[in-house]
C-alpha positions in Angstrom: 0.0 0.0 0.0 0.9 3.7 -0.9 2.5 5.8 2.2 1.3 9.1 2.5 4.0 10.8 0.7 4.0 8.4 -2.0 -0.3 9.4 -2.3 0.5 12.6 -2.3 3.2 12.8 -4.8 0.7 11.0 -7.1 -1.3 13.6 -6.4 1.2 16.3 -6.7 1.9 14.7 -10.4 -1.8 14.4 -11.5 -2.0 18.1 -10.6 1.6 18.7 -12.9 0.1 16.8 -16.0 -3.1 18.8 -15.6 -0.7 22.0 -15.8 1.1 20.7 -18.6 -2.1 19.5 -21.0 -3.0 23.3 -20.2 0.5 24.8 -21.2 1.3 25.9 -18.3 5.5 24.4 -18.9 6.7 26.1 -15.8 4.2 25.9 -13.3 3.6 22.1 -14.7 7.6 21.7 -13.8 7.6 23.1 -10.4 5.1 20.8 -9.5 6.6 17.7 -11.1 9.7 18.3 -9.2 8.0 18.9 -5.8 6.0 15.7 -6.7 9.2 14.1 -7.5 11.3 15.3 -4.3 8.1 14.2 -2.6 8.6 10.3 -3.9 12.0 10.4 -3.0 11.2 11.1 0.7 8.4 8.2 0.5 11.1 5.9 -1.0 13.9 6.4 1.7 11.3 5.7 4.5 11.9 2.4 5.8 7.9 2.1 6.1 7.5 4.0 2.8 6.5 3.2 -0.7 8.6 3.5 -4.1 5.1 3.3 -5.9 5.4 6.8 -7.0 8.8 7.2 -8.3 8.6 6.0 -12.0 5.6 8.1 -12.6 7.1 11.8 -11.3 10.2 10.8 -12.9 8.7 9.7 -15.9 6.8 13.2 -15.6 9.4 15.5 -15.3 11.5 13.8 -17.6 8.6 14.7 -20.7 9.4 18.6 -19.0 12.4 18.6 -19.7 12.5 16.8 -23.2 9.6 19.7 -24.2 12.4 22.1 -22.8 15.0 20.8 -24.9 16.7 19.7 -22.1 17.9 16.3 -23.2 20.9 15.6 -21.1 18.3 15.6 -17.9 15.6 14.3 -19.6 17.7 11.0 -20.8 19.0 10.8 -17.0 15.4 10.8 -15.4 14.1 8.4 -18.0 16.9 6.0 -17.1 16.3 6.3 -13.7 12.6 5.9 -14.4 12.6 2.4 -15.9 15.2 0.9 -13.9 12.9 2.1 -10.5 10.2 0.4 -12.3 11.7 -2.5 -12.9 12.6 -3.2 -8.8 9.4 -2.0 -8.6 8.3 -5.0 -10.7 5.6 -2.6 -12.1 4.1 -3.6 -14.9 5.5 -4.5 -18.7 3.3 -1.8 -20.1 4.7 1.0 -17.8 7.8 0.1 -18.9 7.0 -0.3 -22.6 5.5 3.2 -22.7 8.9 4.8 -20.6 11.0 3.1 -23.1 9.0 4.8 -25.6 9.7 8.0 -24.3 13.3 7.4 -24.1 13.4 6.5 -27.8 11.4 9.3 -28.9 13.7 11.5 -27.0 17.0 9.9 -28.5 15.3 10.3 -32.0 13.8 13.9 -32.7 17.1 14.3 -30.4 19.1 13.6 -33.9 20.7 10.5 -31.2 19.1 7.7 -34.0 21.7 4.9 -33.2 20.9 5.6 -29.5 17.1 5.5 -30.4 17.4 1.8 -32.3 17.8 -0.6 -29.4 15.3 1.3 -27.1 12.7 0.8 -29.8 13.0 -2.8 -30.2 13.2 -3.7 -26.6 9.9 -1.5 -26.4 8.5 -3.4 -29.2 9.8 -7.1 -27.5 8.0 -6.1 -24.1 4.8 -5.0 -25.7 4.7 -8.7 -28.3 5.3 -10.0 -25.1 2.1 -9.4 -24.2 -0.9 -11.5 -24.1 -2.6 -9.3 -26.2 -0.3 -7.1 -27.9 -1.3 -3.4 -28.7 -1.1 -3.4 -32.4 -1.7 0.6 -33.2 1.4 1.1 -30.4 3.1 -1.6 -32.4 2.7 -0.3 -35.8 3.7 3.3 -35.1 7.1 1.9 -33.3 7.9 -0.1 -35.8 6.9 2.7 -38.4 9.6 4.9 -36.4 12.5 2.3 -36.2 12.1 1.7 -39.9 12.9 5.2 -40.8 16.0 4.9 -38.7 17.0 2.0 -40.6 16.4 3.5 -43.7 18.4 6.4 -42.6 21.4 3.9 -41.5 21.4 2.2 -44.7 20.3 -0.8 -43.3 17.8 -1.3 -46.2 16.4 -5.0 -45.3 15.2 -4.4 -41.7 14.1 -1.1 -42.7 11.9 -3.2 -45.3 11.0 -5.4 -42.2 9.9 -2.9 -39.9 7.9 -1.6 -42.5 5.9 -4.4 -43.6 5.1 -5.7 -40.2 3.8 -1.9 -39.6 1.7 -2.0 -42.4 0.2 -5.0 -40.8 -0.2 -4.1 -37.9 -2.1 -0.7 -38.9 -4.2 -2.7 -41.0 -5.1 -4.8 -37.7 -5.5 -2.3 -36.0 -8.1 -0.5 -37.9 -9.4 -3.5 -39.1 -8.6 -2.6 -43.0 -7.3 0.6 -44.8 -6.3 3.6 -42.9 -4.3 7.0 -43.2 -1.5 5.1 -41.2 -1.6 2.2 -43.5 -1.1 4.5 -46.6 2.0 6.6 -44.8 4.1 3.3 -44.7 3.0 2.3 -48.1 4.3 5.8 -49.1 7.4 5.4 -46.8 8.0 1.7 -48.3 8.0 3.5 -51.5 10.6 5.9 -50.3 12.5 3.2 -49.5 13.0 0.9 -52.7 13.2 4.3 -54.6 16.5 5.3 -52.2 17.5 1.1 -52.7 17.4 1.9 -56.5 14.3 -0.3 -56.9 11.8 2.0 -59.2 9.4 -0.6 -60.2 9.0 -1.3 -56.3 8.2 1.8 -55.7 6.2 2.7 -58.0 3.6 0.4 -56.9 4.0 1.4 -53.1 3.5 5.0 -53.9 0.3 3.6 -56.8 -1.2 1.3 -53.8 -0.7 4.9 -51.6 -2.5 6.7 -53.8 -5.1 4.3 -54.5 -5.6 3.6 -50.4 -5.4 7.7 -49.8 -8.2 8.1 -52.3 -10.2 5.8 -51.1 -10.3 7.3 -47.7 -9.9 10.5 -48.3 -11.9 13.4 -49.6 -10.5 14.0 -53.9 -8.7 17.0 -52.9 -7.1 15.9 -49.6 -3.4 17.6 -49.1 -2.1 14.1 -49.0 -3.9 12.5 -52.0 -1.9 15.5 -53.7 1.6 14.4 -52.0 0.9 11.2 -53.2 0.5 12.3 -56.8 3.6 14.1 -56.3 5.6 11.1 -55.1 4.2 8.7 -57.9 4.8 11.5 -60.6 8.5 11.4 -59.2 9.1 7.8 -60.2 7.9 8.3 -63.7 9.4 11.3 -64.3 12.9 9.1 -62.6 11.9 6.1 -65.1 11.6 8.4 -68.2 7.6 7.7 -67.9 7.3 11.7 -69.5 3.4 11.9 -69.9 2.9 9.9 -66.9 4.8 12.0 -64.9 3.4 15.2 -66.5 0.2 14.2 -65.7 0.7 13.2 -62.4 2.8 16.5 -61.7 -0.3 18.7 -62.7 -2.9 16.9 -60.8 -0.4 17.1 -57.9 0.1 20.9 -58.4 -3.9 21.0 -58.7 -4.8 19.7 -55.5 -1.8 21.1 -53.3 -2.5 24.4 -54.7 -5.4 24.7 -52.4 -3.1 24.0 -49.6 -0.7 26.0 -50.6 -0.8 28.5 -48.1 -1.0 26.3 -45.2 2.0 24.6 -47.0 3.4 26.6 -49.3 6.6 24.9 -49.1 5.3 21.3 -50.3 3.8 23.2 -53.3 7.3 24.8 -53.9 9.1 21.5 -54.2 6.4 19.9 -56.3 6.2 22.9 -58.7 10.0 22.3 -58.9 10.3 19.0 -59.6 7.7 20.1 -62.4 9.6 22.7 -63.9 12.6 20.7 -64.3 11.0 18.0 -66.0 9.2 20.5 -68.6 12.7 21.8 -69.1 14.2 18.9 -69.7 12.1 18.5 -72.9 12.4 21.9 -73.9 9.2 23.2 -72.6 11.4 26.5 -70.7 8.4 28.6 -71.0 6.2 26.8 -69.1 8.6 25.5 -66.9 9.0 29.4 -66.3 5.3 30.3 -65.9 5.3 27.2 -63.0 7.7 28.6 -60.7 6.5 32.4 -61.2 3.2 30.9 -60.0 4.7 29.1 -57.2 6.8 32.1 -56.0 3.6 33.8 -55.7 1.4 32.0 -54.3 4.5 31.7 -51.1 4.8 35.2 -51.0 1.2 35.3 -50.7 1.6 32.5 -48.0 3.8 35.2 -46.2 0.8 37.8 -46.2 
């Protein structure tokens, strides 16, 4: 059973995270701390509890990574799980702090540091006797990309395809989530030098985003974009062309929530219409695009 210190530290953290969800950083942090300097005292009583420590550490280490404060924020993590695990708490707690940790390391630019905190958090949650497949998916999702960005190509590959999986079980078909690895998967052959591979990841994207999304959707237009890419890469002219414009049609209206997105696109455009002679045009795309992100800047 809880002391009395370790009650009202929960307390003390419940009032923190209630702070923090209403952005109230510093306040949110002073109570964290108290909350935490609170469970310490409860833990160092001989007749006191250490119930409470994972949770104000875990709590004030999310503080500090919002502050940018990694160094502290890795430290309290740490402690976190390893309190947790004397503490016997449950795999889930631990899980979840383990997610935080790698989260941290990668947004933190730390990605080799990130990799082996993933997949122990994605061994203690397929541990489970009934694994949480969304949670799953998204990891997994994540520690692809790093792969990707190591260069290890086949796990990324892995990763990827057991996300995609995993989405679709967990939404019980097609989803948003399911179409952003298909879209990443095509990323990835593209970078492996496999076009025809990702071609039809980024085609299955599309198809899946416009099946689930409204015609003019932002990302139904990114994933024109990404598709015209490849044919424009595989010398697929009026393919890419095509795709390019519909692209450009749909992200125009989005253009000045994300003008930059359209600016890339009407690149990419401009340099394929030049590289069959069509300067004019190619001219008349960017002029458009430098106007509508100046009018972005309005």
């Amino acid at each position: 059973m809880a002391s009395g210190q370790a009650k009202l530290a929960h307390i003390l953290a419940d009032r923190a995270q209630k702070m923090r969800a209403e952005g109230n950083a510093g306040e949110a942090l002073r109570l964290a701390e108290t909350a935490l300097e609170t469970a310490r005292k409860a833990a160092a009583d001989p007749r006191g509890s250490t119930s409470a420590l994972p949770e104000c550490l875990g709590i004030c280490a999310d503080l500090h990574a919002e502050r940018g404060e990694l160094a502290a924020a890795e430290k309290l993590y740490i402690e976190a799980m390893s309190q947790a695990e004397v503490d016997c708490a449950e795999p889930l707690a631990i899980a979840d702090l383990k997610c935080r940790l790698a989260a941290l390391y990668d947004f933190g630019g730390l990605e080799e540091k990130a990799i082996p905190i993933y997949a122990e958090a994605i061994a203690l949650f397929e541990a489970m006797p009934e694994p949480p497949d969304l949670d799953l998916a998204n990891l997994r999702n994540n520690l692809a990309m790093l792969h990707k960005n190591a260069g290890d190509y086949n796990l990324a590959e892995e990763e990827y395809l057991s996300a995609l999986e995993g989405f679709r079980r967990a939404y019980g078909g097609d989803s948003e989530d399911a179409a952003a690895v298909l879209n990443n998967l095509g990323g990835l052959y593209h970078a492996a030098g496999y076009a025809e591979r990702a071609e039809d990841m980024h085609r299955r994207a599309l198809e899946m985003r416009r099946a689930i999304l409204p015609a003019e959707h932002p990302e139904v237009g990114q994933a024109l974009s990404n598709l015209a890419a490849i044919h424009h890469e595989m010398n697929r002219y009026a393919e890419a062309k095509k795709h390019y414009r519909e692209a450009l049609g749909i992200l125009e209206k989005h253009a000045a929530a994300d003008p930059e997105t359209y600016a890339i696109v009407s690149e990419n455009y401009a340099t394929l219409l030049r590289e069959h002679g069509h300067d004019w045009k190619a001219k008349s795309v960017e002029k458009k695009a430098v106007k509508l992100g100046a009018a972005a800047l309005l």
